[in-house]
N, C-alpha and C positions, 0 to 999 in steps of 0.2 A: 526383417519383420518389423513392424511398424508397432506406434504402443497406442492407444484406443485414446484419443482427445489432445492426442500431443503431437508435435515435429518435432522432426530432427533439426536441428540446426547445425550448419558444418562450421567449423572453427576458423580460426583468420584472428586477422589482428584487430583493437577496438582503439581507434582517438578517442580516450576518454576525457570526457570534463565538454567544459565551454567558458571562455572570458569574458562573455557578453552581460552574465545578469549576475549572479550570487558569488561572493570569493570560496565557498567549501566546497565549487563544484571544479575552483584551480589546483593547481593546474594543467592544463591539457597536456596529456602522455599516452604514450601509446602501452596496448597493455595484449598481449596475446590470450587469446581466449581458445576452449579445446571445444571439439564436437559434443553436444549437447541435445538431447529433450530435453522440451521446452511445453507447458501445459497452452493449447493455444486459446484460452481464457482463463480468467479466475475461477477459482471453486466458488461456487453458486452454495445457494442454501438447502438443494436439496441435495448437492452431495456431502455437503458436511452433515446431514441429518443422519443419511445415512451411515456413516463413520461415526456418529453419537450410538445410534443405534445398535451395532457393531459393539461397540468397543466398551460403552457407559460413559465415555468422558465427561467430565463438566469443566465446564470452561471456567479461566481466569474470574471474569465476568462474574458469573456465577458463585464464586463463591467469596466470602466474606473478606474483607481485607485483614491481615496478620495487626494484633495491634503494637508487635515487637516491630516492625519496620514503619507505626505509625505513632511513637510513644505520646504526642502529644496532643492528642485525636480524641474528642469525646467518644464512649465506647459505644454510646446509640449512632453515632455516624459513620462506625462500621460493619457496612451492611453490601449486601453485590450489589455492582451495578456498575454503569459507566459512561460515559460524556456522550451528550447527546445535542448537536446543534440545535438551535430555533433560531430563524432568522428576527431581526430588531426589526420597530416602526419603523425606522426612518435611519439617516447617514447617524454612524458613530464613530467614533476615532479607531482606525485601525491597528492601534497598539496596544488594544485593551479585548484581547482576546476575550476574556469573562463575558462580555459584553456577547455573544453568541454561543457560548459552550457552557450548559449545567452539567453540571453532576447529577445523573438521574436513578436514583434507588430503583430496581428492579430492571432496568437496560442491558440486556443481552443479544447474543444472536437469533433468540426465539422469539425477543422486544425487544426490536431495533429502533423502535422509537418511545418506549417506555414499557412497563407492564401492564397497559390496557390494549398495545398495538400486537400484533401476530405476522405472520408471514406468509398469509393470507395474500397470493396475487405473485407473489416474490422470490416460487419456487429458483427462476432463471438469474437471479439478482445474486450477486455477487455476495458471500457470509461476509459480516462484518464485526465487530466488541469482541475480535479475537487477538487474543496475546503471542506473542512470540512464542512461545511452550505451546498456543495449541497448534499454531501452526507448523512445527516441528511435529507431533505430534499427528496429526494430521497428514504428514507426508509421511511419516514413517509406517504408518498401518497403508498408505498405499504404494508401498514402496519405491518410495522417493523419496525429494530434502527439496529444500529452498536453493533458489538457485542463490548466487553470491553475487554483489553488486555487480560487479564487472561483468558477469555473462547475463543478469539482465537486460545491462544499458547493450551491451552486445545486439541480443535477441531485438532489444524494445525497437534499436534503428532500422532495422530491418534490410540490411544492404547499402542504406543510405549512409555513406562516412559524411558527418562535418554538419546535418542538415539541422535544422533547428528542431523541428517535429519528426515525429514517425513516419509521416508524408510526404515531407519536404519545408523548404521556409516562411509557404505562405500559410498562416492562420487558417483562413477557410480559403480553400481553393475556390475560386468562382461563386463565393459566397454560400459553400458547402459547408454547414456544421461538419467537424472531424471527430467529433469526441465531448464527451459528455462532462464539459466545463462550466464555471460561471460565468453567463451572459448577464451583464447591466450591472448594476450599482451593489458589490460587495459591502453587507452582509443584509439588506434588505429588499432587495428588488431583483430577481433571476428572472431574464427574459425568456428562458430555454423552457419549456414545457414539456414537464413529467409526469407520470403516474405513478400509485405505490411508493411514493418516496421521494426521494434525492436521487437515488441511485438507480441506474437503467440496468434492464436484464443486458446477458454479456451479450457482446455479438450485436449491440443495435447501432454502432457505428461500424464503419470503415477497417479491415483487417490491413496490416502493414506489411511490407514485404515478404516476409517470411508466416503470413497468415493468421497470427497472431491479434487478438483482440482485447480495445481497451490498454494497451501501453502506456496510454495517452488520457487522464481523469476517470472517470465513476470511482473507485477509491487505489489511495492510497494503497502500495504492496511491501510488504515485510521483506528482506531478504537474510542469506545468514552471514554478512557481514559487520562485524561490529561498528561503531560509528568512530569515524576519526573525524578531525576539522576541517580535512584538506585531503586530496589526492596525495601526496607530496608525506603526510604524515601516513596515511595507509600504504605506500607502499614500505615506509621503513618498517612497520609494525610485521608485513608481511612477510620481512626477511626472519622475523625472529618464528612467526607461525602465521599458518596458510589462512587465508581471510575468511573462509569456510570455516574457521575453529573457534567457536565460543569461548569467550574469557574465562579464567578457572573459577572464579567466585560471578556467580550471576546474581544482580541486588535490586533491588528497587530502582535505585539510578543507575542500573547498566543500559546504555542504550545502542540498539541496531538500525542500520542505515534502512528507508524507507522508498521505495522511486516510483514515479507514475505521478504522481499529482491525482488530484482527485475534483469530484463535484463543488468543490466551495476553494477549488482554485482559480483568481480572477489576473487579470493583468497588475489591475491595482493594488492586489493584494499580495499574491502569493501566484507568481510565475513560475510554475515548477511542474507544469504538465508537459513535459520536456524528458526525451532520453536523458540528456546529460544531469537533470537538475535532480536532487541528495538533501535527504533531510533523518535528522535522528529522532529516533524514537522508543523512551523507554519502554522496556520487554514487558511489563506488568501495566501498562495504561492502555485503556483500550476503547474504540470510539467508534464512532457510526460511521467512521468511511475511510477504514482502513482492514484491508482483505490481504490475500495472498495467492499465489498459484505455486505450480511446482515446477521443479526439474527433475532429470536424471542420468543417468551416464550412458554413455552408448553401450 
């Protein structure tokens, strides 16, 4: 029997990593992966609403920061809220993140782009300014979990061993946008033209082998694998406990692996809308274009 928004995906072995662009995505190893549901898009904003509604949750976001894990933090600057890009005038130096990411008092997933915007238009749009906890959370009132890095990049390649993208190795095939990346000049000039946002409803690119949508940019996806440096150092971690298992003290700088790449992923910037490409990210930070989907077990 089938589970209503998801595949099955059948298990086999995963090349994981690639040598080509970032050294935390080395080194390539093969890693066996088991039969899995697989969410075949990210949860949208109307199904998080409805799991708010459901349940009462308030998200990360939402609520004020502790100012025991902030001792040094004026206490009027802790307030909810959470990073919200705007793109700059003009070229800026790409190692000066600040330079397109505020801190926005009142930014949640109901103000994805501040407390005067809404979600108005955006039902189909990927929930984003969600934290690790709610996405745990989240899966667990639908009875599910995050899937674990490895059966991500598994799922994300969709049958293709070795390819660059979820597609294959060429960018845009035939001058086909694939996905919903940065075109032109990171972080002021986006050739790709949107509505509502940054972020496209799911489904408005190209599904991947396995039917799957969005593996490839609109945001960033959480998984429940902790963040190591390196493949090479996750696998020894894994021998002591399964990479599915959250560390026993979760803190402010505990951080979990992130895959997908997202909308303000550019070549020049941040190549990492790629199956293989890994990035960490603390569980309690939380920003406009970083979402989740789910898995489950056969």
């Amino acid at each position: 029997m089938g589970k209503r928004g998801m595949v099955l995906v059948g298990g086999g072995s995963l090349i994981q990593g690639s040598d080509e662009f970032y050294s935390e995505e080395q080194p390539i190893c093969e890693v066996a992966v088991g039969d899995l549901w697989i969410d075949i898009h990210l949860v949208t904003n109307a199904e998080f609403r409805r799991f708010v509604k459901d349940t009462g949750h308030v998200t990360v976001a939402e609520q004020p920061p502790d100012s025991a894990d902030f001792p040094d933090a004026d206490p009027k600057d802790l307030v909810p809220g959470s990073l919200v890009f705007t793109p700059t005038a003009g070229p800026v130096p790409l190692d000066e993140w600040q330079r397109w990411w505020r801190w926005q008092p009142g930014a949640d997933w109901r103000h994805p782009d501040g407390p005067c915007s809404s979600l108005n238009g955006r039902d189909r749009h990927p929930v984003v300014h969600v934290a690790h906890d709610d996405a745990i959370a989240y899966a667990a009132w639908a009875a599910k979990r995050l899937p674990t890095e490895a059966e991500w990049e598994y799922a994300a390649r969709g049958g293709l061993v070795g390819a660059r993208y979820p597609w294959g190795d060429d960018f845009m095939p035939r001058g086909r946008v694939m996905a919903n990346t940065w075109h032109g000049d990171f972080p002021w000039r986006n050739e790709l033209p949107k509505k509502n946002g940054m972020t496209t409803p799911v489904g408005s690119y190209p599904a991947n082998g396995y039917g799957l949508f969005d593996v490839s940019g609109n945001v960033w996806e959480w998984t429940a694998s902790a963040w190591t440096a390196s493949h090479a150092q996750m696998h020894i971690n894994a021998q002591a406990a399964p990479a599915c298992c959250a560390p026993v003290n979760r803190t402010e700088s505990t951080r979990f692996v992130t895959k997908g790449g997202s909308h303000l992923c550019a070549p020049s910037y941040c190549h990492r809308y790629r199956p293989a490409a890994r990035q960490g990210h603390t569980i309690r930070s939380t920003t406009g274009h970083l979402g989740f989907r789910c898995a489950a077990d056969p």
